[in-house]
C-alpha positions in Angstrom: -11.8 87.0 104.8 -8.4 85.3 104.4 -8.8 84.2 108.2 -12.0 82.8 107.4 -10.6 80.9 105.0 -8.0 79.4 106.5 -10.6 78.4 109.5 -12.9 76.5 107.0 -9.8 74.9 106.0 -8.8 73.6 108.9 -12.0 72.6 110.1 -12.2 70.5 106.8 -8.9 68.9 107.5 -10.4 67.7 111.6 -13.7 66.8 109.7 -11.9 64.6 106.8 -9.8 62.9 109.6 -12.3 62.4 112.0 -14.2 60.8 109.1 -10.8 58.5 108.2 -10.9 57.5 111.6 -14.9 56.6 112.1 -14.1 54.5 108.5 -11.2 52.6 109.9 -12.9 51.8 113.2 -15.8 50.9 111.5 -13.6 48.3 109.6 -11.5 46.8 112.0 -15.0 45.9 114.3 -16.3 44.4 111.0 -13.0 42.3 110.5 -13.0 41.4 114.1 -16.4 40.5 114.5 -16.0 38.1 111.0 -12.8 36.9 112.5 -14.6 36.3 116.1 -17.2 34.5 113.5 -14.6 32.4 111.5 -14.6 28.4 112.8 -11.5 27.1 112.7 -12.1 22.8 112.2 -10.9 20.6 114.1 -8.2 17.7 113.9 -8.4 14.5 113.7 -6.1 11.2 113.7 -5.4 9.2 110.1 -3.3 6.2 109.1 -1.0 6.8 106.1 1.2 4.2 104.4 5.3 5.3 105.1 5.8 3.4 102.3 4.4 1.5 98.5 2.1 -1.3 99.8 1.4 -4.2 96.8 -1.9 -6.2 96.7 -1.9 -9.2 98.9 1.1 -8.0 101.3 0.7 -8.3 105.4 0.4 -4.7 106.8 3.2 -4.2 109.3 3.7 -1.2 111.9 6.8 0.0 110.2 4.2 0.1 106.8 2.4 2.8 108.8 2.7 6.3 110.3 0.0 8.5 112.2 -0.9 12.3 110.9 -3.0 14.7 112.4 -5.4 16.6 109.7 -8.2 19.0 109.5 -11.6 16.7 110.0 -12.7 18.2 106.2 -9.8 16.8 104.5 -10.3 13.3 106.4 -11.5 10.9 104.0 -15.6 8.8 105.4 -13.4 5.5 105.2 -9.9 6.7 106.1 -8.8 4.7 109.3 -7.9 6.5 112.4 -5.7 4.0 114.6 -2.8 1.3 113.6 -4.6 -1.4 115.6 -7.5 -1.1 112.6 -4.5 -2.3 109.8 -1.7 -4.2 111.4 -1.9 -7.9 110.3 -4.2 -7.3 108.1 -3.7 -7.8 104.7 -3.7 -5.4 101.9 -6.3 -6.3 98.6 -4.7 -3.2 96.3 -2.0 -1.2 95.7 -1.4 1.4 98.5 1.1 4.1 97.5 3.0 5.7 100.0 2.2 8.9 101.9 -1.3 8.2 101.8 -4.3 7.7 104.0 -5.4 3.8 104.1 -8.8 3.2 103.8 -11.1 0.4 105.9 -12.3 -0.7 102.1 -8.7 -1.8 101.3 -8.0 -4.3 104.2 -9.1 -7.5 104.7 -8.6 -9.9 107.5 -6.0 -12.3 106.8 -8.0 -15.4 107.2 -10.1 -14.1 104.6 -8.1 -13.3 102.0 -7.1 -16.6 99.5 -3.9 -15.5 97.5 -3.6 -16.6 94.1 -0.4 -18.6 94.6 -2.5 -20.9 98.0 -3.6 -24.2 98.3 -4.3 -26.4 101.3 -1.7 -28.5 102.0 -2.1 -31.0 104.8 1.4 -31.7 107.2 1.9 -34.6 109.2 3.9 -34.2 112.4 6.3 -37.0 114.0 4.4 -37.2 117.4 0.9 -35.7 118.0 2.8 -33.2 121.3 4.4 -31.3 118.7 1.2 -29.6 117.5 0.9 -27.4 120.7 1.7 -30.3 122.8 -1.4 -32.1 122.0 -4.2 -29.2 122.2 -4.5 -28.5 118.5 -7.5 -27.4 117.3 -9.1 -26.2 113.9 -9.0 -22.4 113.9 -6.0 -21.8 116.3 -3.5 -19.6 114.7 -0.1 -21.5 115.3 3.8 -20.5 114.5 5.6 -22.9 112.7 8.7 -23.6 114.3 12.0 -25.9 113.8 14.4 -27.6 116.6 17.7 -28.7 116.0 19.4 -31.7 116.5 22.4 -31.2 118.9 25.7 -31.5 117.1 29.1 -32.9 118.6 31.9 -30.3 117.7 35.7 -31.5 117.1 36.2 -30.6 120.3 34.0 -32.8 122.0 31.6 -29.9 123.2 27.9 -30.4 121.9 26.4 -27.5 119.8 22.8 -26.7 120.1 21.3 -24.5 118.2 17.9 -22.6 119.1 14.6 -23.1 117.4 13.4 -21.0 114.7 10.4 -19.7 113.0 9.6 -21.1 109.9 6.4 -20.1 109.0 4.4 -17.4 111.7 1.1 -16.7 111.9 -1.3 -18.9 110.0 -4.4 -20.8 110.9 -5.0 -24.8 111.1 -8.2 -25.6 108.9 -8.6 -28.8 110.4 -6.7 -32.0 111.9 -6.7 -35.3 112.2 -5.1 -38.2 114.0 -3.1 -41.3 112.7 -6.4 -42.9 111.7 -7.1 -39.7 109.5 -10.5 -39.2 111.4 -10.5 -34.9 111.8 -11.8 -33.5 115.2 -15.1 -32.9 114.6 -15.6 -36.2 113.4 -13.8 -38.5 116.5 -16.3 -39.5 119.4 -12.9 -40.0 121.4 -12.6 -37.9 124.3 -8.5 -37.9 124.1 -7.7 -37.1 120.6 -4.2 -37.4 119.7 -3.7 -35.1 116.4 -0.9 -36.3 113.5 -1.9 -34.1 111.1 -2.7 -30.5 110.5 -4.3 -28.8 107.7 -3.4 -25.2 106.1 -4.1 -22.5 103.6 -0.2 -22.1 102.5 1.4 -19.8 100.2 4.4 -21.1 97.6 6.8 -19.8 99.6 5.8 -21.2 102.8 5.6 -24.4 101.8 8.6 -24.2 100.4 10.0 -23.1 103.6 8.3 -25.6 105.6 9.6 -28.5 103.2 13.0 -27.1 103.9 12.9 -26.9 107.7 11.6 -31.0 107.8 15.0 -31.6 105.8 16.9 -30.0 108.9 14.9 -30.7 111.7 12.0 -31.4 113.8 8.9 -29.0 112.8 6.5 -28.0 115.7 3.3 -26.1 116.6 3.1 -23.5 119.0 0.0 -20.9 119.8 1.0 -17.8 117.8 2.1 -15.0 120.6 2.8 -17.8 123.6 6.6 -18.0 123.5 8.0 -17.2 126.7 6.8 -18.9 130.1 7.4 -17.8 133.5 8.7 -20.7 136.0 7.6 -18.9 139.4 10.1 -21.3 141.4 13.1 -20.0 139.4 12.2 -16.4 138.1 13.7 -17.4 134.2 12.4 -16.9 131.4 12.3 -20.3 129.2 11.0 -20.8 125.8 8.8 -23.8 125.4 9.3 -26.4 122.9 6.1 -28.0 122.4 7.2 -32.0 122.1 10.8 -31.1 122.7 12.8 -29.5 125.2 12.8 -26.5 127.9 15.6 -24.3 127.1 16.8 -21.4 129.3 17.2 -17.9 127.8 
C-alpha cells in the first residue's frame, strides 16, 4: 500500500506540472498573439515654437524647431513644415515649446498692426526705387548709401549701404506729377514717390536714415549680381553705385 501511495503521488506531482505548463503556454500564445495584434501609430512631423512668440511678431527660423510625434497626439491644425510659418506673422501669443497652429498665422501683408499707417516717401531721383521698375505690390528692402568721407589723412572712407527697413510691400506710386501707376496713360513712367503700410518704428527708422543718407529701393531677396566677364560678386545700388565685395 505505501508504494501505491507514493506512485499516486508522484503521478499527481507530473499531472500538476504538466498542467502549469499547458497554463503558461496557453498564456504566453495569448500575450503574443495580443502583442502580434497591438498597432503601434505612426509618427509624424510638427512645428513647435523654441521660444515665447507675442501677438503681431514676424516668425523667424530661429522661433522654430521640428519634433517628431505620435500621429494621435498631433493636433487637425498643427503645422508640419517651417516653410508654412516663417515670415509670417503671428496674431496671438505663442508660448514656447508648443506646436503652432495654421489658425494662428497670418500672412504679413494681411495683417494691419495697431501702431500702422500709410505713410507715403518721396525719393530724390525716380532710379532709386528699383532703378525705375517700381511697381505697386513689389516687396522692396529699404536701404541707405553713404556719402564718401575724406579722412585726416587724405584717404576717402566709404562706408557700405545698409538695410533700413526689409521686407515690406509698396501700396502704390506715383511720379513728380502725383499721378499713381494705374492712373498714367504714359508708357515710361518715372516713379518719385512710394506708398507703404509702416509701423512706428520703421518710420522712425526710415526718417533717421534720410538724415544720413540717400534711401533706396531694391526687390527684397535680389542683392548680389553675377558679372560673368569678371566672376565677382557686386552688390547693386539701385540709383547709386556698383561696389565690389
Amino acid at each position: 500500500m505505501e508504494i501505491i501511495k507514493k506512485i499516486n503521488e508522484k503521478v499527481s506531482k507530473l499531472m500538476l506540472l504538466a498542467l502549469s505548463i499547458l497554463v503558461i503556454g496557453g498564456l504566453i500564445t495569448y500575450y503574443q498573439t495580443k502583442i502580434e495584434k497591438l498597432v503601434i501609430p505612426e509618427k509624424i512631423i510638427v512645428v513647435k515654437s523654441q521660444n515665447d512668440i507675442k501677438r503681431g511678431e514676424i516668425i523667424q527660423g530661429k522661433d522654430l524647431e521640428e519634433v517628431e510625434i505620435y500621429v494621435p497626439d498631433r493636433h487637425p491644425k498643427a503645422i508640419g513644415d517651417m516653410s508654412e510659418a516663417i515670415g509670417k506673422v503671428a496674431i496671438t501669443d505663442i508660448v514656447e515649446d508648443r506646436a503652432i497652429l495654421k489658425n494662428e498665422l497670418m500672412e504679413k501683408d494681411k495683417w494691419f498692426q495697431e501702431d500702422e499707417r500709410l505713410l507715403g516717401i518721396k525719393f530724390n531721383d525716380f532710379t532709386d526705387m528699383i532703378g525705375g521698375d517700381a511697381q505697386p505690390g513689389d516687396v522692396v528692402d529699404v536701404m541707405v548709401s553713404y556719402p564718401r568721407k575724406e579722412m585726416p589723412n587724405g584717404e576717402i572712407s566709404i562706408k557700405p549701404p545698409e538695410l533700413v527697413v526689409g521686407q515690406i510691400r509698396i501700396v502704390q506710386i506715383f511720379d513728380t506729377n502725383n499721378v499713381s501707376f494705374v492712373d498714367t496713360k504714359e508708357k515710361a513712367f518715372k516713379p518719385i514717390t512710394a506708398l507703404f503700410k509702416l509701423t512706428n518704428q520703421e518710420e522712425s527708422a526710415i526718417d533717421i536714415a534720410q538724415k544720413k543718407g540717400r534711401i533706396y529701393l531694391r526687390k527684397h531677396g535680389n542683392q548680389i549680381q553675377k558679372e560673368k566677364a569678371t566672376k565677382k560678386n557686386k552688390v547693386m545700388i539701385q540709383g547709386g553705385m556698383m561696389i565690389d565685395e
